[in-house]
Backbone as JSON, one array per atom type, in Angstrom:
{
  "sequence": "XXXXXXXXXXXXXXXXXXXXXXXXXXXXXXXXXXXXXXXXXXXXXXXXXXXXXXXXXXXXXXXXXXXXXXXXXXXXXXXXXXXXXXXXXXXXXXXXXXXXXXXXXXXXXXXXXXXXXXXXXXXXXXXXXXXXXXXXXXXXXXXXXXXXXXXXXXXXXXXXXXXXXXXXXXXXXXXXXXXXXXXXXXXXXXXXXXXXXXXXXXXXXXXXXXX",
  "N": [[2.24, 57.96, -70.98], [1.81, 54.63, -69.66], [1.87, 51.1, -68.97], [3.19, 50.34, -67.49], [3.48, 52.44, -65.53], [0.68, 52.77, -64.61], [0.84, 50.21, -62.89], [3.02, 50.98, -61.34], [2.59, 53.05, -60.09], [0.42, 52.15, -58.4], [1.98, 50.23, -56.69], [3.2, 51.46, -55.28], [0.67, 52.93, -54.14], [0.12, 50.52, -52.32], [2.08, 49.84, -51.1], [3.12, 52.1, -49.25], [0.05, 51.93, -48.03], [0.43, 49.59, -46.7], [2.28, 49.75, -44.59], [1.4, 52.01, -43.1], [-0.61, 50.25, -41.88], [0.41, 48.02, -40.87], [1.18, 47.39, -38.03], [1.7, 47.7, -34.28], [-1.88, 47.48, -32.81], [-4.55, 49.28, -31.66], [-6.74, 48.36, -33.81], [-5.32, 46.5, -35.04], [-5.22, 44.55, -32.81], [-7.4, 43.83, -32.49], [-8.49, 42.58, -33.8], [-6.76, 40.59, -34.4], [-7.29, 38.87, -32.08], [-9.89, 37.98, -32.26], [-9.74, 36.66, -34.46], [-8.44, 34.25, -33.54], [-9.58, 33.04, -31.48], [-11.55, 32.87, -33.33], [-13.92, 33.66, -33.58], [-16.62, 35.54, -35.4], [-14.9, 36.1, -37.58], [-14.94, 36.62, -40.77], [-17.25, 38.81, -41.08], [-15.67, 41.13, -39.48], [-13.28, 41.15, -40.71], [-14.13, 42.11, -43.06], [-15.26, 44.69, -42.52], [-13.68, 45.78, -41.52], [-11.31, 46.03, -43.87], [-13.23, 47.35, -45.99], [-14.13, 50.11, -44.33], [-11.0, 50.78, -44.38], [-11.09, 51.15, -46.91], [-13.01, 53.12, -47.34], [-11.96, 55.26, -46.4], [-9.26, 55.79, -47.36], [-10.42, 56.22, -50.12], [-11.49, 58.67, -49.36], [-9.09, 60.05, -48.62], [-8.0, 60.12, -51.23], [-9.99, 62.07, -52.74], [-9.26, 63.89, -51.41], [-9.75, 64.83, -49.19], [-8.51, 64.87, -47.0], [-7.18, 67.55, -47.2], [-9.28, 68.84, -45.91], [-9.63, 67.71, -43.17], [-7.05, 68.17, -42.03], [-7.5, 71.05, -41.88], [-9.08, 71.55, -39.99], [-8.72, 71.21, -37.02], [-9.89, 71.04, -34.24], [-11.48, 69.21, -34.84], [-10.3, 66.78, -34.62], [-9.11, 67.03, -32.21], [-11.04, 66.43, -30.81], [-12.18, 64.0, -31.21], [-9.73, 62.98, -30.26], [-9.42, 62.59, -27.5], [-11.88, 61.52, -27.37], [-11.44, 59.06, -28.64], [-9.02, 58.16, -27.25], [-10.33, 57.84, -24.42], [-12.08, 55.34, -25.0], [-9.99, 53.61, -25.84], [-8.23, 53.29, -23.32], [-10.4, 52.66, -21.55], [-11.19, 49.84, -22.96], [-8.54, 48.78, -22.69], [-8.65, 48.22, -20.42], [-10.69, 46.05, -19.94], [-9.04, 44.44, -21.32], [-6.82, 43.77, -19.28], [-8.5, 43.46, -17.02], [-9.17, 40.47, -18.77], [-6.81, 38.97, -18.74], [-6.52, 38.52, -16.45], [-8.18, 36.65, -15.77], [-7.91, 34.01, -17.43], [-8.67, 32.46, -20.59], [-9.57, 29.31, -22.19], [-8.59, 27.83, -25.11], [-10.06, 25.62, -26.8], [-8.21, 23.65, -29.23], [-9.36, 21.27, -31.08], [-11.97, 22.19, -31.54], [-12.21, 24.56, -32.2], [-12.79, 27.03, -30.81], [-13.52, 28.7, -27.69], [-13.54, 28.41, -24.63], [-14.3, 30.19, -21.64], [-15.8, 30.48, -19.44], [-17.98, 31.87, -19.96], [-20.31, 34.59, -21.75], [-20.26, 34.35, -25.19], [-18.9, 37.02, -27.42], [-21.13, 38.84, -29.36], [-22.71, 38.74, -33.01], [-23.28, 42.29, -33.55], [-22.21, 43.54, -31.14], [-19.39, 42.54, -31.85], [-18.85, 43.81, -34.23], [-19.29, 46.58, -33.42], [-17.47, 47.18, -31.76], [-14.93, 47.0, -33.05], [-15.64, 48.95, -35.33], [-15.53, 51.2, -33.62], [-12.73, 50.99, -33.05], [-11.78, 51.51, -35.49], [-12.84, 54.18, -36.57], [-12.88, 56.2, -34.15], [-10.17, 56.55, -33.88], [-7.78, 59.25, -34.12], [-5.47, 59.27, -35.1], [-6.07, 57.62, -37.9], [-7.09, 59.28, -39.27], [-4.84, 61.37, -39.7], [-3.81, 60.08, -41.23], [-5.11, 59.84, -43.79], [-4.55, 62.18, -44.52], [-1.96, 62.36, -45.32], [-1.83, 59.73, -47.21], [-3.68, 60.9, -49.01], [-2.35, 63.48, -49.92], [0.58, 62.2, -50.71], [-1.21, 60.37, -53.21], [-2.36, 62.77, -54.58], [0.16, 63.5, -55.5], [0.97, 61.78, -57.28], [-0.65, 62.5, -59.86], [-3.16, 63.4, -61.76], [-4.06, 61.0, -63.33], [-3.14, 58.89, -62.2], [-3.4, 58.81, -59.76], [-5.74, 57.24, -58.93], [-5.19, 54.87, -59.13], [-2.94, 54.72, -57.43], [-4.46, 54.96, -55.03], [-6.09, 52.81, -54.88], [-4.69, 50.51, -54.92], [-3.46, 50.77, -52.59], [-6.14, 50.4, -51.3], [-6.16, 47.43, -51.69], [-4.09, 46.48, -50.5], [-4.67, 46.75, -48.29], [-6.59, 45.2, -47.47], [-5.5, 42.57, -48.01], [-3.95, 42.64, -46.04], [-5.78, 42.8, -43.63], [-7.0, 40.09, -44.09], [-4.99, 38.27, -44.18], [-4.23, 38.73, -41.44], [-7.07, 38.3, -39.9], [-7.48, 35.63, -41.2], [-5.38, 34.05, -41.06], [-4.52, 33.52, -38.56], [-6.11, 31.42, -37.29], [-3.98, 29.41, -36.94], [-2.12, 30.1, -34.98], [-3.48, 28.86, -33.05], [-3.72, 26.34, -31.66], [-1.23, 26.82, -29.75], [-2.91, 28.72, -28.33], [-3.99, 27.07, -26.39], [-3.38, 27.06, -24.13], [-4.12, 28.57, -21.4], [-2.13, 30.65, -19.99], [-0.98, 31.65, -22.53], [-2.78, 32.92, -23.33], [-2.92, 35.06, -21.37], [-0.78, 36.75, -21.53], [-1.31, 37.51, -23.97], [-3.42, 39.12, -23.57], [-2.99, 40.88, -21.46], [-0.89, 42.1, -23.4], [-2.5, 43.45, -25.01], [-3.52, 44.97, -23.23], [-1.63, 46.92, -22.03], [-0.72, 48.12, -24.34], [-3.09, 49.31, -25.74], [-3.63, 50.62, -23.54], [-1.37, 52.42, -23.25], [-1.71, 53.4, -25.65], [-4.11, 55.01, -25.84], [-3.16, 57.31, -23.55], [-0.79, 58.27, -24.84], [-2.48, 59.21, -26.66], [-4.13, 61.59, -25.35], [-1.58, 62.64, -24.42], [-0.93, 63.68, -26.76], [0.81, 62.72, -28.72]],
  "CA": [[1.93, 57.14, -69.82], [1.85, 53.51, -70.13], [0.89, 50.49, -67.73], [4.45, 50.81, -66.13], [3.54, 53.51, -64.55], [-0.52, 52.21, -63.26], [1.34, 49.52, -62.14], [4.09, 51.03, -60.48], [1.55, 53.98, -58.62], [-0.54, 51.09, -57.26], [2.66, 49.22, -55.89], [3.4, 52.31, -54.29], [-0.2, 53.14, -52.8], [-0.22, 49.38, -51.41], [3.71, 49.94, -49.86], [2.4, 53.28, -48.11], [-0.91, 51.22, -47.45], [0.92, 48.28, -45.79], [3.51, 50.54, -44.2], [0.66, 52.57, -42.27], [-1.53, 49.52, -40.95], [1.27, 46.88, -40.31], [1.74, 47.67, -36.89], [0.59, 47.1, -33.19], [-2.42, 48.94, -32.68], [-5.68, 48.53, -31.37], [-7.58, 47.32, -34.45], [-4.95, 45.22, -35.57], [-4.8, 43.53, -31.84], [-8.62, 43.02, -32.15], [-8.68, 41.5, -35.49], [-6.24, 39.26, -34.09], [-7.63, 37.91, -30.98], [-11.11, 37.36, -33.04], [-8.98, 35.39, -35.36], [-7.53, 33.16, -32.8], [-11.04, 33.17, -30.81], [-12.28, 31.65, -34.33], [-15.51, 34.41, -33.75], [-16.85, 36.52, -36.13], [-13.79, 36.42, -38.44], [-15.18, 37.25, -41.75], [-17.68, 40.67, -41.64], [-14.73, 42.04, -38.93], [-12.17, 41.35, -41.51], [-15.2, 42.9, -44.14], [-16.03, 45.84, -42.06], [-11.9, 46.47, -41.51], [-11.76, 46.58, -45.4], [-14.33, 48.56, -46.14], [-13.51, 51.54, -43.78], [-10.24, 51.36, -44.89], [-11.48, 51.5, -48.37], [-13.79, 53.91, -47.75], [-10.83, 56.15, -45.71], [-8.04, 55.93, -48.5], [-11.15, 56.94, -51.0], [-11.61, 59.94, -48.91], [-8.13, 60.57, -48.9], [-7.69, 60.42, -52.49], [-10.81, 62.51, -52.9], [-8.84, 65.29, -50.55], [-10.9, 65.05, -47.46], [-7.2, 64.87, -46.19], [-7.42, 68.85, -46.8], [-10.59, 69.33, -45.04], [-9.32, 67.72, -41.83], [-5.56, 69.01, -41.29], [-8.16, 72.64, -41.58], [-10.44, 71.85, -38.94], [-7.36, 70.64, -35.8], [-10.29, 71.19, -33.48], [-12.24, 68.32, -34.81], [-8.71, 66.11, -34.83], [-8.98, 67.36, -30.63], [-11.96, 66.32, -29.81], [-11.6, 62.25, -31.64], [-8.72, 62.44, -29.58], [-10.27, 62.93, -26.03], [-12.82, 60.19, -27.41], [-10.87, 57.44, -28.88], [-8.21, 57.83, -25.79], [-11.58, 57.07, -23.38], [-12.6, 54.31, -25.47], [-8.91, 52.65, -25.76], [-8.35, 53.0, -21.99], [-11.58, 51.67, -21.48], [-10.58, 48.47, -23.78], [-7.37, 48.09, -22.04], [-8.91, 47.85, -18.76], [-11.2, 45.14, -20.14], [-7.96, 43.27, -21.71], [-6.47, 43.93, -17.87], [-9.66, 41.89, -16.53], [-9.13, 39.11, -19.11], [-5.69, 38.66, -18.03], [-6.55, 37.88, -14.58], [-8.91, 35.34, -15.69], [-7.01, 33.76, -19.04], [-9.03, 31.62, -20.6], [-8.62, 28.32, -22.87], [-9.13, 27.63, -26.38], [-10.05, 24.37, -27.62], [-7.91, 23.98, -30.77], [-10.19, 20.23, -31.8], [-13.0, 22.95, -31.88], [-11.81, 26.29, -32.13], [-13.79, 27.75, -29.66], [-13.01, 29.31, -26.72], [-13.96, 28.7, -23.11], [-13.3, 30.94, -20.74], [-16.79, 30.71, -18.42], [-18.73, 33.8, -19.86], [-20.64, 34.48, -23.12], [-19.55, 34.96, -26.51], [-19.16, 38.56, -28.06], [-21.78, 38.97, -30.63], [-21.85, 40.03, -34.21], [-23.65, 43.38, -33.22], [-21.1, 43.57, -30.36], [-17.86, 42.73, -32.28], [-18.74, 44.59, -35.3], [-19.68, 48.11, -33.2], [-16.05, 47.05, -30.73], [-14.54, 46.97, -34.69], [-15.68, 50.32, -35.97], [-15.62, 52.26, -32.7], [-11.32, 50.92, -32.88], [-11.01, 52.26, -36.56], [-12.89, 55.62, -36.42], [-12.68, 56.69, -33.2], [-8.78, 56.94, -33.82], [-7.39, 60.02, -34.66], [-4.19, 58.91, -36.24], [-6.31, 57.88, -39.09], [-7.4, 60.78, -39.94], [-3.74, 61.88, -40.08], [-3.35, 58.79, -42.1], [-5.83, 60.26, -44.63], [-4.11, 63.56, -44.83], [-0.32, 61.68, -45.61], [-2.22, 59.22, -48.43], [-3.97, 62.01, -49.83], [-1.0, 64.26, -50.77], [0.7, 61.41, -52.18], [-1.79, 60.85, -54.0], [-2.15, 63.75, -55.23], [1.53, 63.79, -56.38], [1.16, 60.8, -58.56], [-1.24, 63.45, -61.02], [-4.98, 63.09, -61.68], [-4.74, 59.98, -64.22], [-2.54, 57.82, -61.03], [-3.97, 58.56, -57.96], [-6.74, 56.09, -58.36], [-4.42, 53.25, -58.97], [-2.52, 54.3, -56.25], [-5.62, 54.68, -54.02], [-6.55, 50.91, -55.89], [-2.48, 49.68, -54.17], [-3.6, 51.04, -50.9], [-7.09, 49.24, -50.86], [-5.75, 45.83, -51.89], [-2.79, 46.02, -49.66], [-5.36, 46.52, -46.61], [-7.34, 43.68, -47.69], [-4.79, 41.41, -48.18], [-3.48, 42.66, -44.4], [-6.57, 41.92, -42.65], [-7.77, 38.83, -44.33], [-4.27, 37.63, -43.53], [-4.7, 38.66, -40.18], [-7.73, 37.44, -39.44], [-7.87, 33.9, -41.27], [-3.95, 33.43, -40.21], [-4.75, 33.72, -36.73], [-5.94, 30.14, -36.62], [-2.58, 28.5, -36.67], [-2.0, 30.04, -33.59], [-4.78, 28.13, -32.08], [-2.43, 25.49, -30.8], [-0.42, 27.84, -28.67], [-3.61, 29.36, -27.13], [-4.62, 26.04, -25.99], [-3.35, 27.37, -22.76], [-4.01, 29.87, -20.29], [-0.87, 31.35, -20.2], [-0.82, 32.32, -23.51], [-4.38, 34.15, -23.04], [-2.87, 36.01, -20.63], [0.29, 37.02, -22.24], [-1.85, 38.18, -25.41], [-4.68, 39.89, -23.18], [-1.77, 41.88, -20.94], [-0.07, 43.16, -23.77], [-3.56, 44.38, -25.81], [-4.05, 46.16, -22.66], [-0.94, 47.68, -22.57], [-1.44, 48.77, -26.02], [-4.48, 50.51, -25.62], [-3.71, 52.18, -22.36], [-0.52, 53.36, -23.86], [-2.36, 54.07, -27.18], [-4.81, 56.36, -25.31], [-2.63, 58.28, -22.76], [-0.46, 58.89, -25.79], [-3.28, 60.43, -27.67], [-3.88, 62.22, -24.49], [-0.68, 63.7, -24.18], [-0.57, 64.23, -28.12], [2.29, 61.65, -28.97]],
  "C": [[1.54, 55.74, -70.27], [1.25, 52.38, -68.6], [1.74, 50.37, -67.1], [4.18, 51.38, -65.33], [2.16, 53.07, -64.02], [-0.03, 51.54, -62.22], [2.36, 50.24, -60.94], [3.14, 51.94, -59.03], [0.66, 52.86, -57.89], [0.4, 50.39, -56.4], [2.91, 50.34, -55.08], [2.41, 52.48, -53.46], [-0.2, 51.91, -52.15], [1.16, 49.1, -50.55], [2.78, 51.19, -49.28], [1.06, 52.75, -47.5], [-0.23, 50.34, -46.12], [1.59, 49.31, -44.61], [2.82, 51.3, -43.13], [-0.06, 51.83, -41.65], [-0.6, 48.28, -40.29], [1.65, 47.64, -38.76], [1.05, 47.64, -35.19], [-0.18, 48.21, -32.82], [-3.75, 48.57, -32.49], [-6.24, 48.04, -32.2], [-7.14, 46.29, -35.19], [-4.67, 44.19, -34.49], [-5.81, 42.91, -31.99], [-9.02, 41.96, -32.79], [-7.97, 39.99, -35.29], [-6.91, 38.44, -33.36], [-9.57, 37.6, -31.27], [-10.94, 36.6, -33.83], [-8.49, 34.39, -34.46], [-8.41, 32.96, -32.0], [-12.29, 32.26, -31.96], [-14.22, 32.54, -34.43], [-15.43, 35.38, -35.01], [-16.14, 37.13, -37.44], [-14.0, 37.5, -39.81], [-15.9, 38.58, -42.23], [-16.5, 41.3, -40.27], [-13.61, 42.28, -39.97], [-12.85, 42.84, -42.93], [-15.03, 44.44, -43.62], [-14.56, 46.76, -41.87], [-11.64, 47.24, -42.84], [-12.42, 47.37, -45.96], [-14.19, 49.82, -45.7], [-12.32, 52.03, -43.93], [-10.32, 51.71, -46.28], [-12.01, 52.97, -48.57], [-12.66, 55.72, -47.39], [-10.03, 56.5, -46.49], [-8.87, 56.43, -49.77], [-11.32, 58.5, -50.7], [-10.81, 61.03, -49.21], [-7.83, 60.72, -50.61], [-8.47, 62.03, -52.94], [-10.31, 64.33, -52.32], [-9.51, 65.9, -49.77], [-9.65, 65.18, -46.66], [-7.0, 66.2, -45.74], [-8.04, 68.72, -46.26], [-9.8, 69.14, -43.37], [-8.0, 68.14, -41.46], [-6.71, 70.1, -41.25], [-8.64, 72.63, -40.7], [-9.31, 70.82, -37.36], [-8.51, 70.79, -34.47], [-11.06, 69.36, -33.46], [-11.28, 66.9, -34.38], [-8.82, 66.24, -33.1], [-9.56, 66.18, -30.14], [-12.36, 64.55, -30.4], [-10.41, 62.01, -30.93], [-8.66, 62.05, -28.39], [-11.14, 61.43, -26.51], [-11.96, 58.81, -27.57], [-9.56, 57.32, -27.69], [-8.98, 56.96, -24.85], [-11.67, 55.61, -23.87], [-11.67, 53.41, -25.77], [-8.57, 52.95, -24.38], [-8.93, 52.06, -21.57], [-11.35, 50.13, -21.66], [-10.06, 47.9, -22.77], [-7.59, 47.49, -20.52], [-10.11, 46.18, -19.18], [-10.34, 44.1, -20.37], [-7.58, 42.86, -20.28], [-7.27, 42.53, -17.11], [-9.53, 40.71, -17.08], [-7.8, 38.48, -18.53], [-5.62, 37.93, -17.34], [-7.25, 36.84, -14.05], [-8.6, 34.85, -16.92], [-7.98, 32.72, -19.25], [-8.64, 30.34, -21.87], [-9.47, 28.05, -23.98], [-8.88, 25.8, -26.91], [-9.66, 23.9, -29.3], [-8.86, 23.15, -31.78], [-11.6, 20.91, -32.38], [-13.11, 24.31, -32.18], [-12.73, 27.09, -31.73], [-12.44, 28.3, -28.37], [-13.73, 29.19, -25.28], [-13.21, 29.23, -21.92], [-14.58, 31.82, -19.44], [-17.94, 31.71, -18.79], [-19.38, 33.65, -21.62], [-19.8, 34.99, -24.46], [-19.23, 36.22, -26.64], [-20.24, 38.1, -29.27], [-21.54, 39.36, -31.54], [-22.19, 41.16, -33.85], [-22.1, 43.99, -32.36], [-19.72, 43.88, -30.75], [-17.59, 43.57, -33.47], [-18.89, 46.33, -34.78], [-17.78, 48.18, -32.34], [-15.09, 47.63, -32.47], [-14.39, 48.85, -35.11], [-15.23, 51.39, -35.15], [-13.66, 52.05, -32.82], [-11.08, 51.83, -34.5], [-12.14, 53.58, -36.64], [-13.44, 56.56, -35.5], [-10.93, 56.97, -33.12], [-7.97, 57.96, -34.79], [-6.23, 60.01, -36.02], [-4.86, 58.77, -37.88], [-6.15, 58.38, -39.87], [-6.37, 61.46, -40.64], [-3.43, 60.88, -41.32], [-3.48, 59.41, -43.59], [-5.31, 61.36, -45.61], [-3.03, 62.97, -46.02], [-1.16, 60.91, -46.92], [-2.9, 59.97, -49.64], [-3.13, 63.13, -50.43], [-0.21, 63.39, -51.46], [-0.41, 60.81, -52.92], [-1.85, 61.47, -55.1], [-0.9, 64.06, -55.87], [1.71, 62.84, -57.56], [0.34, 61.68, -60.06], [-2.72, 62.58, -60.78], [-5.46, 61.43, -62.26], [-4.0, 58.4, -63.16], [-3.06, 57.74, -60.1], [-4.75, 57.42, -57.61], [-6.21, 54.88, -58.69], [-3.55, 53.19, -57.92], [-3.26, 54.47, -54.89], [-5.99, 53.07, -53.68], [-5.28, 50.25, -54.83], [-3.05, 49.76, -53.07], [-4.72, 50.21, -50.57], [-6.65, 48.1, -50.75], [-4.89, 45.41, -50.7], [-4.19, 46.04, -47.95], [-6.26, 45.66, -46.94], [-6.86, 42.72, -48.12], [-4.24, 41.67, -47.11], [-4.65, 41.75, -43.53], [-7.44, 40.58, -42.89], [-6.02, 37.97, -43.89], [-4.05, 37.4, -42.2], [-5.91, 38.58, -38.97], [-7.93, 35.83, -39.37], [-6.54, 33.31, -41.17], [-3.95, 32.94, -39.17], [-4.92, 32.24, -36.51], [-4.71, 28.92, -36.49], [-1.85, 29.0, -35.53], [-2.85, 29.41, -32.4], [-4.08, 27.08, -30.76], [-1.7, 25.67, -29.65], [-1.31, 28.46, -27.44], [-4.54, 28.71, -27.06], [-4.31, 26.37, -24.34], [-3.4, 28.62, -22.13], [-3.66, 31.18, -20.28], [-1.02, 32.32, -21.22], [-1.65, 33.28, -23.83], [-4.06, 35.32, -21.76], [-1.93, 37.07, -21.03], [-0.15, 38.01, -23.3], [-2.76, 39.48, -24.69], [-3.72, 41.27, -22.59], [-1.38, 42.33, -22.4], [-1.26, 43.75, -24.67], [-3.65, 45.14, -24.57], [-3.31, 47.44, -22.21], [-0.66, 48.55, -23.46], [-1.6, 49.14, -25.95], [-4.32, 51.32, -24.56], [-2.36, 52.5, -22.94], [-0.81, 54.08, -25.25], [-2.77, 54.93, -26.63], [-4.08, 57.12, -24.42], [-1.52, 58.89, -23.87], [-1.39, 59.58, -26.4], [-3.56, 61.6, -26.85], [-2.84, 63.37, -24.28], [-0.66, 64.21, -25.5], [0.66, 63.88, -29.07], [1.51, 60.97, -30.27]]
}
C-alpha cells in the first residue's frame, strides 16, 4: 500500500461526499438564502461541517449498521422531519407573498420584520440536518463503502468525504454573495422563497409517503 492508494480512497470518499450533498434540499436551500441574506454565514456554514463531519465519522465507525437494524427509529425521524419541513415550507409560502429587498451597497436585507438570530438560525440549521432521515440512510451507504476500502483506507476515505462537505458549504455559503445583485429585487425573493417552499413541502410529503 502506498500513497496512491490514501490518495485515491480520499478522492473517492469526497466524490461519494459531494455526490450525496450536491443537491436541492432543505439544508442546502437554507445555507443558501443565509448566504445571500449576508446573516449568520460563518457558524451555519461551521455547524453544517461539523454534523456532517461528525455523521460520515459515525458512518465510518459503522453506526450505519446500528441504524438500517433499528427501521423503527428511521419511522419515527420521518413523521418528525416531514412536520418540521412542511412547517418550513409554509413559512417560505408566507415570504413569498411578502418578497422582500436586499440592499446589495449593504448586504442586508429589508423586508419590514426582524432579523433571524444566531440562536434561531443555528437551531433552524441543525433541526434541517438531523431531523432528516435520508441522512441516516446516507450514513448507512458511506459506511459500507467505507468499509470496502479495508481498515488502513476508510479513514482517508471518511477524511475525502469531510473535506468535500466543507469545501460544499463554505462555497455555498460565502458564494451566495454574488448573487446579491439579483436579489436586489423583490421578484427574485419571491422566486427563491416559492421554490424553498416547494422543496420542503415536497421534501416532507415525500418522506411521508416513503419516497
Amino acid at each position: 500500500m502506498n500513497f496512491t492508494d490514501f490518495f485515491q480512497s480520499a478522492g473517492l470518499g469526497m466524490a461519494t461526499g459531494l455526490a450525496l450533498i450536491v443537491a436541492i434540499g432543505a439544508q442546502n436551500a437554507f445555507v443558501l438564502r443565509q448566504g445571500i441574506r449576508g446573516e449568520h454565514i460563518v457558524p451555519i456554514v461551521a455547524v453544517c461541517a461539523l454534523s456532517d463531519a461528525v455523521l460520515i465519522a459515525a458512518g465510518v465507525l459503522g453506526t450505519g449498521a446500528l441504524i438500517t437494524a433499528a427501521p423503527a427509529a428511521v419511522v419515527v425521524l420521518r413523521y418528525i422531519g416531514a412536520a418540521f419541513l412542511v412547517t418550513y415550507g409554509m413559512m417560505a409560502a408566507r415570504r413569498a407573498l411578502r418578497p422582500q429587498v436586499l440592499t446589495p451597497s449593504e448586504g442586508t436585507v429589508n423586508d419590514g420584520g426582524p432579523k433571524r438570530g444566531l440562536a434561531a438560525a443555528i437551531t433552524t440549521v441543525l433541526a434541517l440536518t438531523w431531523l432528516n432521515p435520508h441522512v441516516y440512510l446516507d450514513i448507512a451507504l458511506l459506511g459500507s463503502i467505507a468499509s470496502s476500502q479495508g481498515t488502513q483506507l476508510q479513514w482517508w476515505f471518511g477524511g475525502g468525504a469531510m473535506l468535500g462537505s466543507i469545501l460544499w458549504f463554505c462555497s455555498l455559503g460565502f458564494g451566495a454573495r454574488f448573487l446579491r445583485g439579483f436579489f436586489a429585487r423583490p421578484l427574485s425573493w419571491r422566486f427563491l422563497d416559492g421554490g424553498i417552499a416547494v422543496t420542503m413541502v415536497a421534501l416532507g410529503v415525500g418522506l411521508v409517503l416513503g419516497a
